[in-house]
C-alpha positions as CSV (number, residue, x, y, z in Angstrom):
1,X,0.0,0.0,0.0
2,X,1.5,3.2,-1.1
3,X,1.2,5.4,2.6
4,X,1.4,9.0,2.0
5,X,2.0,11.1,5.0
6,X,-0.3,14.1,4.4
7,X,-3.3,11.6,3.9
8,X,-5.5,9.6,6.7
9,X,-7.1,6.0,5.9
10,X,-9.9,5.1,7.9
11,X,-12.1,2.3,7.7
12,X,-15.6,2.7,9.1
13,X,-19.0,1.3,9.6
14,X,-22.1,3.5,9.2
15,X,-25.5,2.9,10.0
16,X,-27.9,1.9,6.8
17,X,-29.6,5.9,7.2
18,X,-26.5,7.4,7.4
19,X,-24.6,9.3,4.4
20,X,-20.7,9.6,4.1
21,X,-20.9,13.7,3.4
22,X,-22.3,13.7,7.0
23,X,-20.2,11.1,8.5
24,X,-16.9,13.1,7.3
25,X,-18.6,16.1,8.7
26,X,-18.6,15.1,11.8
27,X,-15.0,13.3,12.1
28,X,-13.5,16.8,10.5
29,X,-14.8,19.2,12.5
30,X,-14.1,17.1,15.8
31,X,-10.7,16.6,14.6
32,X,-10.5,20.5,13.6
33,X,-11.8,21.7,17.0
34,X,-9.5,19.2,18.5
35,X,-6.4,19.8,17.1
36,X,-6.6,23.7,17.0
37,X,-7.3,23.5,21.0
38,X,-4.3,21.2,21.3
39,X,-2.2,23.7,18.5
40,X,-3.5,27.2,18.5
41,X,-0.4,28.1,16.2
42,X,-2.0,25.9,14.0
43,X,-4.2,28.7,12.7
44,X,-1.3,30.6,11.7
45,X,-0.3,27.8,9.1
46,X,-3.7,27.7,7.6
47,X,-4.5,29.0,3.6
48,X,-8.0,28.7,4.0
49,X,-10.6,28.8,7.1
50,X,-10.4,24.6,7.5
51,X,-7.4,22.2,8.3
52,X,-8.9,19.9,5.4
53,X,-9.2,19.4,2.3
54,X,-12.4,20.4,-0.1
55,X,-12.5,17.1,-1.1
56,X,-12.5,13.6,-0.3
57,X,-12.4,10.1,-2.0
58,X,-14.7,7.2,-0.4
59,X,-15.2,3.6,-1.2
60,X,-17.6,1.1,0.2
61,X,-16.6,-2.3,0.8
62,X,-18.5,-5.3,1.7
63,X,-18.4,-7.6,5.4
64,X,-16.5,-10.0,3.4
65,X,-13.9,-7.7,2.2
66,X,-14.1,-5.6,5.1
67,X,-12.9,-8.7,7.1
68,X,-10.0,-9.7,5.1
69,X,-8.7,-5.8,5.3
């Protein structure tokens, strides 16, 4: 697996109702207000308003695949 270091890999489970936009939604801005409490100087380093990206790639996978992973 080519790793790169300014990238993050998770593997989740959602509930059936729920959508990935909101799931992400969630995990970045607890991450966001999480890591600019922990780093204020953070803010300084920023381009934009967010410490994400615009944009996201996701990929759904089966139990069976999702077991072998």
């Amino acid at each position: 697996m080519n790793v790169q270091t300014e990238h993050i890999y998770l593997l989740i489970q959602l509930p059936l109702n729920a959508t990935v936009s909101h799931a992400l939604e969630l995990i970045e801005g607890g991450t966001s207000r999480v890591m600019l409490k922990e780093f204020p100087d953070l803010k300084d380093l920023l381009t934009g308003d967010s410490l994400w990206a615009d944009s996201y790639f996701a990929e759904t996978v089966s139990i069976v695949i999702g077991s072998r992973i």
